[in-house]
N, CA, C and O of each residue as an XYZ file, in Angstrom:
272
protein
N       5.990      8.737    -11.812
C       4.995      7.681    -11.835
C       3.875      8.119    -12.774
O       3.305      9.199    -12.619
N       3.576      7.285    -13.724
C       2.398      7.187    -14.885
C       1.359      7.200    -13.736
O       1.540      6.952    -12.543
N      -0.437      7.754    -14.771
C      -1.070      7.880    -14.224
C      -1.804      6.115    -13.779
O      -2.159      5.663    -12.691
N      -1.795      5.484    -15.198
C      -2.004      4.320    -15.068
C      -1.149      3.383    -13.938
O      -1.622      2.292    -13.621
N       0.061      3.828    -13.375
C       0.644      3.052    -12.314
C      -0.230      3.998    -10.794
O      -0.349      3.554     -9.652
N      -0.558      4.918    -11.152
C      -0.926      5.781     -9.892
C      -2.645      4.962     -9.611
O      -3.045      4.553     -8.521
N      -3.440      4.901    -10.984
C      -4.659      3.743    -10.275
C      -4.735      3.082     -9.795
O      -5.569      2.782     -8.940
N      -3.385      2.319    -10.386
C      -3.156      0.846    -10.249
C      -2.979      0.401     -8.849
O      -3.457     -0.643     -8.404
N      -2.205      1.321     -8.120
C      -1.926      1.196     -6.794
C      -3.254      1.553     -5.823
O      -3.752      0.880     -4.921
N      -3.695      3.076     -6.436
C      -5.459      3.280     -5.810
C      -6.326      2.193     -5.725
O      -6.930      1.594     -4.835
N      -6.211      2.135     -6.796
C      -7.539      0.111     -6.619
C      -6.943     -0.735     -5.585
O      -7.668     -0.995     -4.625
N      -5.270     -1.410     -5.607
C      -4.872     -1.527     -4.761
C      -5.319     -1.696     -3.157
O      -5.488     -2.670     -2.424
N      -5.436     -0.067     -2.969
C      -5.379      0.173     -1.520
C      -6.690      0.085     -1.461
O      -6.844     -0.492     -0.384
N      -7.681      0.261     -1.871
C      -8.860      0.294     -1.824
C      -9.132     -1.507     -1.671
O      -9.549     -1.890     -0.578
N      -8.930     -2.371     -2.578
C      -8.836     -3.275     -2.005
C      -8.066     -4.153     -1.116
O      -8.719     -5.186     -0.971
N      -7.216     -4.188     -0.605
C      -6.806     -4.330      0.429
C      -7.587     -3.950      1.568
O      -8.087     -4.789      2.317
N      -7.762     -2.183      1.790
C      -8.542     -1.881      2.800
C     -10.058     -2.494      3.142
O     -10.784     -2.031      4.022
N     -10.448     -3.787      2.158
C     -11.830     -4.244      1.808
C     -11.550     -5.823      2.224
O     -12.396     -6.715      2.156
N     -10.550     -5.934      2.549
C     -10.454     -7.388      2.307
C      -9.581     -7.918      3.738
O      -8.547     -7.489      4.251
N     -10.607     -9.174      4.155
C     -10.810     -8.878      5.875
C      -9.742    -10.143      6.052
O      -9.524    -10.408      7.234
N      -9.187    -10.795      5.288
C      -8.159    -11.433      5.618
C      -6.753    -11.188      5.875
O      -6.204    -11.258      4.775
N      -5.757    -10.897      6.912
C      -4.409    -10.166      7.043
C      -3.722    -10.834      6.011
O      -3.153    -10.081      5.221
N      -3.624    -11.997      5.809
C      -3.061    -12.632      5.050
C      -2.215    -12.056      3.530
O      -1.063    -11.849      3.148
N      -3.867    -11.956      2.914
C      -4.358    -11.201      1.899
C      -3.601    -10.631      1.773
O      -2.547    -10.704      1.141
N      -4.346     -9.508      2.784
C      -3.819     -8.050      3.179
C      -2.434     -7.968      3.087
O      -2.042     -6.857      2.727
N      -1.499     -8.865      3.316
C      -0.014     -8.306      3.473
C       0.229     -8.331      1.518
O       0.618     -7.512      0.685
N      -0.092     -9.269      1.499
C       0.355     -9.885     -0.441
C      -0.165     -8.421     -1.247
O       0.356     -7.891     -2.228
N      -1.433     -7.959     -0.427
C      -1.784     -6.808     -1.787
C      -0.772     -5.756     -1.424
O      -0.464     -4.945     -2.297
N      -0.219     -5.680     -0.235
C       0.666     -4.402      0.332
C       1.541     -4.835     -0.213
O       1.911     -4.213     -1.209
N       2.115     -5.805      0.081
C       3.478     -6.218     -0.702
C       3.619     -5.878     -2.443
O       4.732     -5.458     -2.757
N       2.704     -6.006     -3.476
C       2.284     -5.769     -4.422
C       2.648     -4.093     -4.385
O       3.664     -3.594     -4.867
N       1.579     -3.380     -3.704
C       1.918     -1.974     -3.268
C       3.124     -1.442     -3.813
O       3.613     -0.880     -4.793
N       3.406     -2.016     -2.410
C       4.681     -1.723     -2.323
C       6.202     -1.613     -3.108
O       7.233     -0.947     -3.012
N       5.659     -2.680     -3.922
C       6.886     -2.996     -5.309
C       6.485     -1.908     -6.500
O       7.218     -1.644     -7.453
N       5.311     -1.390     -6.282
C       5.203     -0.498     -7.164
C       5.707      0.842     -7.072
O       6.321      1.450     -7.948
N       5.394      1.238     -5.944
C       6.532      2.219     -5.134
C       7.774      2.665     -5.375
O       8.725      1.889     -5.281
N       7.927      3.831     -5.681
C       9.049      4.647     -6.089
C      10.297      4.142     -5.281
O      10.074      4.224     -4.074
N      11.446      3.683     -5.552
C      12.345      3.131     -4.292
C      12.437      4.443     -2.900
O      12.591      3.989     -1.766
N      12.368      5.516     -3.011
C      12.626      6.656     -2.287
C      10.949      6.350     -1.061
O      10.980      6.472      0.163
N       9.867      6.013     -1.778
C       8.597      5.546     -1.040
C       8.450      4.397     -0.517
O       7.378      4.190      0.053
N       9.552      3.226     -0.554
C       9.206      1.809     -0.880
C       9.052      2.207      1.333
O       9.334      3.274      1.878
N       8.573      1.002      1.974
C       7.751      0.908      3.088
C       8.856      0.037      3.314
O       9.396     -0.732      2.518
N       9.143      0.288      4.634
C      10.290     -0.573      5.716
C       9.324     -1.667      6.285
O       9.131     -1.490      7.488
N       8.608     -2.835      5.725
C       8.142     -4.138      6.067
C       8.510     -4.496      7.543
O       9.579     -5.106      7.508
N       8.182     -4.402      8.475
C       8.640     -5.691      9.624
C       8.006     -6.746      9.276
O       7.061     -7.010      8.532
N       8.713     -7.307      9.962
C       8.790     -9.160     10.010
C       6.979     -9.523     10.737
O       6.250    -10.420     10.313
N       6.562     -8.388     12.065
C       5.687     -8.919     12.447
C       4.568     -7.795     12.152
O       4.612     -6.591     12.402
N       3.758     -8.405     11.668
C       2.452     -6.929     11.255
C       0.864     -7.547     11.767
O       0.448     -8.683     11.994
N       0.387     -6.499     11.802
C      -0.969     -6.464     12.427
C      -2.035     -5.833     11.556
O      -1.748     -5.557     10.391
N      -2.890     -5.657     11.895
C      -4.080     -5.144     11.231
C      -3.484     -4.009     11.226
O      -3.202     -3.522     10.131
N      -3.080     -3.173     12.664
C      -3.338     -1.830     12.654
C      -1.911     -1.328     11.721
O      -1.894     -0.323     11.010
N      -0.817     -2.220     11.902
C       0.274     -2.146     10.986
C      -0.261     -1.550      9.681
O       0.023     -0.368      9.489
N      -1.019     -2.208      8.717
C      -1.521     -2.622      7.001
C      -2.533     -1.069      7.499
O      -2.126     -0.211      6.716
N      -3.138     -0.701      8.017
C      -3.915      0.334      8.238
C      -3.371      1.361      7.936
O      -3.607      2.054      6.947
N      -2.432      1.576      8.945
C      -1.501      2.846      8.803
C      -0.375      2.784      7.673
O       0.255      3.832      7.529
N      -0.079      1.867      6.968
C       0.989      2.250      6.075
C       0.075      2.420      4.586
O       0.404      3.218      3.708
N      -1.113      1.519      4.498
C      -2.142      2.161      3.909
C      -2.493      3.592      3.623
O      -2.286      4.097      2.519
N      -2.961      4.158      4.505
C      -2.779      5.405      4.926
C      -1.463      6.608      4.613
O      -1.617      7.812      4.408
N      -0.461      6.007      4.647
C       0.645      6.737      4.489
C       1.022      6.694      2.469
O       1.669      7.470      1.765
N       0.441      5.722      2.215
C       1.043      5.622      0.880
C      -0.492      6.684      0.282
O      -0.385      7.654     -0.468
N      -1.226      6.389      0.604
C      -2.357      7.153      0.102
C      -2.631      8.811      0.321
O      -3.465      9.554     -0.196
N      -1.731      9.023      1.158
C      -1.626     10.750      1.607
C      -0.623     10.576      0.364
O      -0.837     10.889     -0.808
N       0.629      9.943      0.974
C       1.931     10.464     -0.272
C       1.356     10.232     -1.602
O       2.100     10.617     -2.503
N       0.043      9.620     -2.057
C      -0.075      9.385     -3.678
C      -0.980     10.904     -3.519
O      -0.653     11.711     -4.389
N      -1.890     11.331     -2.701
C      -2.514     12.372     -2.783
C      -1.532     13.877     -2.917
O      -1.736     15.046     -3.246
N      -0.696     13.273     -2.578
C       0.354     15.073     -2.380
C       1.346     15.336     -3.512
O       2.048     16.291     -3.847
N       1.084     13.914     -4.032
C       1.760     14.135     -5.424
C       3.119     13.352     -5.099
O       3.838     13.441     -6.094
N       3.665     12.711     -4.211
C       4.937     12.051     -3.600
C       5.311     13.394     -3.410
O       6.390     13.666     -2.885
């Protein structure tokens, strides 16, 4: 992953984590998510929550910090 795809996703999560609509929130994860290495890509359920988008938030942002 380029560094320019590695911002791209940082701004991303940063907005998402800013933006108080779930709605939103799933479309920017979904976005995320397609950017995502297939080996990183996020197992989606059908039903998600706040705390859902929180924690997988979270998980993509450790794995972008550790280098994948």
């Amino acid at each position: 992953m380029d560094s320019g795809t590695l911002y791209d996703i940082t701004n991303l999560i940063d907005m998402c984590r800013n933006e108080p609509v779930l709605d939103r929130q799933l479309k920017i994860l979904l976005v995320i998510n397609a950017m995502l290495p297939l080996t990183k890509k996020l197992h989606i359920p059908s039903f998600l929550t706040n705390d859902y988008v929180t924690r997988a938030l979270h998980e993509i942002d450790k794995a972008l910090k550790s280098g994948y």
